[in-house]
DRENBA-727132 format. One record per atom (N, C-alpha, C): residue in one letter; chain; atom name; x, y, z. Coordinates in steps of 0.05 Angstrom, whole numbers, plus 5000, padded with zeros to 4 digits. Layout:
// DRENBA-727132
{res->A, chain->A, atom->CA, c1->X, c2->Y, c3->Z} $
...
//
This chain:
// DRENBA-727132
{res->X, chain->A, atom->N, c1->8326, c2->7992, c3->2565} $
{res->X, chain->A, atom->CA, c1->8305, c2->8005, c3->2550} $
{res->X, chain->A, atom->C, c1->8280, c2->7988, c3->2551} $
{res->X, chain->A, atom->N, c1->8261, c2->8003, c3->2551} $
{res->X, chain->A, atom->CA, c1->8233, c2->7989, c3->2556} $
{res->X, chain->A, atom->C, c1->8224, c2->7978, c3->2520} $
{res->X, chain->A, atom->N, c1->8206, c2->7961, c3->2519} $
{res->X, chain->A, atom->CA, c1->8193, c2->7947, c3->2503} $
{res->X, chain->A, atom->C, c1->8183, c2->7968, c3->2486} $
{res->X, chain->A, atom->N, c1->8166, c2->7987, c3->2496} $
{res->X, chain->A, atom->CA, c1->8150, c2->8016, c3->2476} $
{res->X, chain->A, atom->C, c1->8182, c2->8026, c3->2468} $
{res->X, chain->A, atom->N, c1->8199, c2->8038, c3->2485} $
{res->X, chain->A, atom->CA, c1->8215, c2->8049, c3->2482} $
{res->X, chain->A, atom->C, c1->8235, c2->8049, c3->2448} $
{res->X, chain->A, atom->N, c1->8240, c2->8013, c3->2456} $
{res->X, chain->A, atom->CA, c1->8258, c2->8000, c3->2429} $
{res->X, chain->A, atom->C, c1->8233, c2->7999, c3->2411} $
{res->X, chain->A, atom->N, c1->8211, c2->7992, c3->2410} $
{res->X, chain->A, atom->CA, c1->8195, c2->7989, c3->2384} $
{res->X, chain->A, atom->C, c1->8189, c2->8024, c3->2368} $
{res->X, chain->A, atom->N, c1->8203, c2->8048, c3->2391} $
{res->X, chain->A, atom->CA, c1->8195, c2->8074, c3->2376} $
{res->X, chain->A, atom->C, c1->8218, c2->8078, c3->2354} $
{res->X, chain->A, atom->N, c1->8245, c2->8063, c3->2354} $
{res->X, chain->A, atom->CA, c1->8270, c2->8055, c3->2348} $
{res->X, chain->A, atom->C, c1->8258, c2->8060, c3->2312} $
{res->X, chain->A, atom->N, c1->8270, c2->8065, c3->2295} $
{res->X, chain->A, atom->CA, c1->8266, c2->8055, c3->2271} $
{res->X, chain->A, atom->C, c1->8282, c2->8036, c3->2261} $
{res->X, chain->A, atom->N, c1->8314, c2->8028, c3->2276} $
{res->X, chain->A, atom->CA, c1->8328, c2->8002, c3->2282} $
{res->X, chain->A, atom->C, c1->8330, c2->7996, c3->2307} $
{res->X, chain->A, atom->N, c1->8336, c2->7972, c3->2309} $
{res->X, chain->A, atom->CA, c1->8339, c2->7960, c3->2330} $
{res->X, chain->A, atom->C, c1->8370, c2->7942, c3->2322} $
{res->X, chain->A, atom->N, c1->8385, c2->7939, c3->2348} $
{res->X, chain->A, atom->CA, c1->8406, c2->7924, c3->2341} $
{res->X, chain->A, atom->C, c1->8405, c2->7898, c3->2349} $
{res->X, chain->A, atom->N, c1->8414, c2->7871, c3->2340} $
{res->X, chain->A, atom->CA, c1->8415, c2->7839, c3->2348} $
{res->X, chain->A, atom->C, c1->8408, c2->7836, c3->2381} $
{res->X, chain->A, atom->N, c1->8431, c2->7857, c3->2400} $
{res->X, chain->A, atom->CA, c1->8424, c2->7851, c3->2424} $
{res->X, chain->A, atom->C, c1->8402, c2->7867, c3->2428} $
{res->X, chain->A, atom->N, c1->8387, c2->7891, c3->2421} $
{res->X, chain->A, atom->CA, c1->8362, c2->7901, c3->2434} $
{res->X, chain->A, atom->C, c1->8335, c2->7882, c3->2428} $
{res->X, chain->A, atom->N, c1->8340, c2->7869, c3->2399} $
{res->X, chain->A, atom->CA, c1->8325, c2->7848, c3->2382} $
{res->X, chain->A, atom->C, c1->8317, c2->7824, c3->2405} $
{res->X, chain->A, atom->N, c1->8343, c2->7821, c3->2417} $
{res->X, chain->A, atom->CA, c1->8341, c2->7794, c3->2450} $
{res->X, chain->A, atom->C, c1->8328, c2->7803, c3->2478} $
{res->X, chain->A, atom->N, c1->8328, c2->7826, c3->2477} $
{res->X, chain->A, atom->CA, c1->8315, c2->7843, c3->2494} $
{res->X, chain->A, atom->C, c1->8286, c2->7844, c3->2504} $
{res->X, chain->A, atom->N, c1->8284, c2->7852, c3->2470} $
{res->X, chain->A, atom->CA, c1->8249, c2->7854, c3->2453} $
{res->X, chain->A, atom->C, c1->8232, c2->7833, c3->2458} $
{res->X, chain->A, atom->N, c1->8242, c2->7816, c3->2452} $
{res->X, chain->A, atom->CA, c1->8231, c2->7785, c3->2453} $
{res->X, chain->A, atom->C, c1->8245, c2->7761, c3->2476} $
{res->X, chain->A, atom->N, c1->8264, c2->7777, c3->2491} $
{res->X, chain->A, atom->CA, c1->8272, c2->7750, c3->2508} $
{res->X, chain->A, atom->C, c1->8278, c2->7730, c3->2499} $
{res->X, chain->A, atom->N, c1->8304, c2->7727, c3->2479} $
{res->X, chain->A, atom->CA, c1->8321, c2->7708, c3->2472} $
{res->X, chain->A, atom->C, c1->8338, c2->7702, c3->2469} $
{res->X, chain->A, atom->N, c1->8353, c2->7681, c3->2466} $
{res->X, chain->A, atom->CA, c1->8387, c2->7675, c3->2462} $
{res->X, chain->A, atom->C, c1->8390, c2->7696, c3->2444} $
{res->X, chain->A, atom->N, c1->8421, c2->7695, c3->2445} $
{res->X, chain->A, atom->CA, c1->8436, c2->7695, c3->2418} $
{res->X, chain->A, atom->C, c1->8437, c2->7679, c3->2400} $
{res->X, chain->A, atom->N, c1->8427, c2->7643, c3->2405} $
{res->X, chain->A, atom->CA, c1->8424, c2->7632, c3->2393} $
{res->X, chain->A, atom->C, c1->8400, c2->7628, c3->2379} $
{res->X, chain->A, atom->N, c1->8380, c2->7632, c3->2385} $
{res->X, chain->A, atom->CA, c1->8350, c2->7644, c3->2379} $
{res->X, chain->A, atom->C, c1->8359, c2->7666, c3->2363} $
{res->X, chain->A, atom->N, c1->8360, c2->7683, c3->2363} $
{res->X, chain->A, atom->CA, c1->8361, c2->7707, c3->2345} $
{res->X, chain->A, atom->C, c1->8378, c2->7706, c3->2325} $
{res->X, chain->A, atom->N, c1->8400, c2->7683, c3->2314} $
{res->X, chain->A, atom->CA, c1->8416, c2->7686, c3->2291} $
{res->X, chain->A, atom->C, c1->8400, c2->7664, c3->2287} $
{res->X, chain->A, atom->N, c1->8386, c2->7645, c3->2292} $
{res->X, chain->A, atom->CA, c1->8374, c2->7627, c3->2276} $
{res->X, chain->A, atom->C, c1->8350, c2->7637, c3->2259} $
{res->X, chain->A, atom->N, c1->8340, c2->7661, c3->2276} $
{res->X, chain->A, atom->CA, c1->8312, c2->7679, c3->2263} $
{res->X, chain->A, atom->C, c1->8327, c2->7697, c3->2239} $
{res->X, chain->A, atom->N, c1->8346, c2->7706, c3->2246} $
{res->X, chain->A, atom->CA, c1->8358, c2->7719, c3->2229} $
{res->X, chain->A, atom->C, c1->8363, c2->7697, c3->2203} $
{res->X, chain->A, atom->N, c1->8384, c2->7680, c3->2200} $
{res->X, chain->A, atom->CA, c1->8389, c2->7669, c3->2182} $
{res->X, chain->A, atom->C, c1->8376, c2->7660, c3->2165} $
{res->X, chain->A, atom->N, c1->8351, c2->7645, c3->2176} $
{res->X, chain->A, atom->CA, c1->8330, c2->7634, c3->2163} $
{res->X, chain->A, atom->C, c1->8297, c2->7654, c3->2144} $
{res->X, chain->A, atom->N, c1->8311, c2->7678, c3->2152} $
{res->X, chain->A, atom->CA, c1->8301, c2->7699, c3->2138} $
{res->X, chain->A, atom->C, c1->8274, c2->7721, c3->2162} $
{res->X, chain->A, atom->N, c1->8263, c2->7695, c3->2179} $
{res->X, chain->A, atom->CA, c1->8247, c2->7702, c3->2190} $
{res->X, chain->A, atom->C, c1->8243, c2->7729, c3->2196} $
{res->X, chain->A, atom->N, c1->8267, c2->7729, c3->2206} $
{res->X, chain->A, atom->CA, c1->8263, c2->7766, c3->2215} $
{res->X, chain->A, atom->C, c1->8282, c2->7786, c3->2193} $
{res->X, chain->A, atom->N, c1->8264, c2->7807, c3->2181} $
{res->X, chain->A, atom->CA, c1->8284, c2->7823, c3->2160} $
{res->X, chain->A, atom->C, c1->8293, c2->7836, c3->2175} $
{res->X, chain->A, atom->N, c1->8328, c2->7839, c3->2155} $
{res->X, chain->A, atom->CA, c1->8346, c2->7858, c3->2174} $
{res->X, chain->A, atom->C, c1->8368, c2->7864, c3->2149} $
{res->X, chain->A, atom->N, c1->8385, c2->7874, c3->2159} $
{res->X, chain->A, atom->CA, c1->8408, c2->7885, c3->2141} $
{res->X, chain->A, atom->C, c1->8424, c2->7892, c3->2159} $
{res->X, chain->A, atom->N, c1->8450, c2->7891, c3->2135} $
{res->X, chain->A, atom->CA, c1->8478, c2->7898, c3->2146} $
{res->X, chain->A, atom->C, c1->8481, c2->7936, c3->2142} $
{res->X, chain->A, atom->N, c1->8500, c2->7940, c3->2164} $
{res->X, chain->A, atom->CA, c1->8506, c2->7972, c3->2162} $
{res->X, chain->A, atom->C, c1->8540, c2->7969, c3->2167} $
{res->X, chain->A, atom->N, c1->8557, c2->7967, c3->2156} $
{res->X, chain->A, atom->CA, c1->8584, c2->7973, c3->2163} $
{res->X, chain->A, atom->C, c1->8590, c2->7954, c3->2181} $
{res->X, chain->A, atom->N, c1->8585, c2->7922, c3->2172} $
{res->X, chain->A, atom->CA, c1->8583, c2->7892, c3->2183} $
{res->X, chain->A, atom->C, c1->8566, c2->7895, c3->2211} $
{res->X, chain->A, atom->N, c1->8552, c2->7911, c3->2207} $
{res->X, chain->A, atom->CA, c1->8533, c2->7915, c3->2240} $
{res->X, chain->A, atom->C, c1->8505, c2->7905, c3->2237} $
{res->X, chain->A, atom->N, c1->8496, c2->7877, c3->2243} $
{res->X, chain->A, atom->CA, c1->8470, c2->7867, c3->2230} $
{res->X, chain->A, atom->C, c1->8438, c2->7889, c3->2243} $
{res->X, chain->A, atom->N, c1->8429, c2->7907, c3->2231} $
{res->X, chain->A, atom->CA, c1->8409, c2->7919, c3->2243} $
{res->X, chain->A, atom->C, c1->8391, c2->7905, c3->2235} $
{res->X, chain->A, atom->N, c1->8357, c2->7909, c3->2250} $
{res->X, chain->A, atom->CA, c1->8336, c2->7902, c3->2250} $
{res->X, chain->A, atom->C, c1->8313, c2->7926, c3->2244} $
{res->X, chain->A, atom->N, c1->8298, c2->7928, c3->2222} $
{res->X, chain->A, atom->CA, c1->8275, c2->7949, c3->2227} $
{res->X, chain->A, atom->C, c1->8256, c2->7940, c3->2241} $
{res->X, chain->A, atom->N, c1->8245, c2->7961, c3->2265} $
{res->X, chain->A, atom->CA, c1->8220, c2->7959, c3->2283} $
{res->X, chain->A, atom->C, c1->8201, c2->7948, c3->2262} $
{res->X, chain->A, atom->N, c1->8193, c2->7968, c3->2246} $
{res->X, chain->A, atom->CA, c1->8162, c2->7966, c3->2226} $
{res->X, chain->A, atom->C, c1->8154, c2->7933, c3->2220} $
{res->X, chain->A, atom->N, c1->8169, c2->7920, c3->2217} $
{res->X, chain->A, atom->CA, c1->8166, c2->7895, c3->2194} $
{res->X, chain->A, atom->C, c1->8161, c2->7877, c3->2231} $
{res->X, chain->A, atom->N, c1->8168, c2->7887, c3->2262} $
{res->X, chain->A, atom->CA, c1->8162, c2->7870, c3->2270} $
{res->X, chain->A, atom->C, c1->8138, c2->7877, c3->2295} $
{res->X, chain->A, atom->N, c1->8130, c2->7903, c3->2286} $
{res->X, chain->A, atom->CA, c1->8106, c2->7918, c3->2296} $
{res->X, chain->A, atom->C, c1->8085, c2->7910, c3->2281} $
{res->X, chain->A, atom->N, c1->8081, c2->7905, c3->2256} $
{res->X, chain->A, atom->CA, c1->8060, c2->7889, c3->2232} $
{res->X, chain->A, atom->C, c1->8068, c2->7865, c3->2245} $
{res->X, chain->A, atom->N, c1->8083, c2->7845, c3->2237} $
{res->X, chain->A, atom->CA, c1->8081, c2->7816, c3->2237} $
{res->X, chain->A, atom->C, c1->8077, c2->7804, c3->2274} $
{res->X, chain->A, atom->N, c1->8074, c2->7825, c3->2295} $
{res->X, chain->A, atom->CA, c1->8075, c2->7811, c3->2314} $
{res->X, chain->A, atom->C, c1->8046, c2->7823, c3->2326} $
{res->X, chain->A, atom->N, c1->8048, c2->7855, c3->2319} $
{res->X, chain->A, atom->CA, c1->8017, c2->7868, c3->2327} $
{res->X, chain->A, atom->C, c1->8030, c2->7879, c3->2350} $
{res->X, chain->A, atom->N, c1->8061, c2->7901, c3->2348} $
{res->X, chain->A, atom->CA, c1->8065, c2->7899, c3->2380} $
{res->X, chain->A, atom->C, c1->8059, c2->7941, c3->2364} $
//
């Protein structure tokens, strides 16, 4: 999936999140954990909202 594509997403999941930005797995649970990036659990499935990273990045 293309970059416009995932940001039309209203979630995004951990691996499309590594996609988005070109990063580990280890990069992205450290962004995660540390609050940087808001996200939530769905039925132990960690999702990501686009919105919060369309504002904070300007994408």
């Amino acid at each position: 999936m293309s970059q416009s594509e995932l940001l039309q997403k209203e979630f995004i999941s951990v691996a499309e999140f590594m996609q988005l930005f070109d990063i580990s797995r280890a990069t992205a649970q450290r962004l995660l954990k540390s609050s940087e990036v808001a996200h939530s659990k769905l039925g132990g499935k960690i999702i990501i909202p686009t919105r919060p990273l369309r504002e904070k990045f300007g994408l």
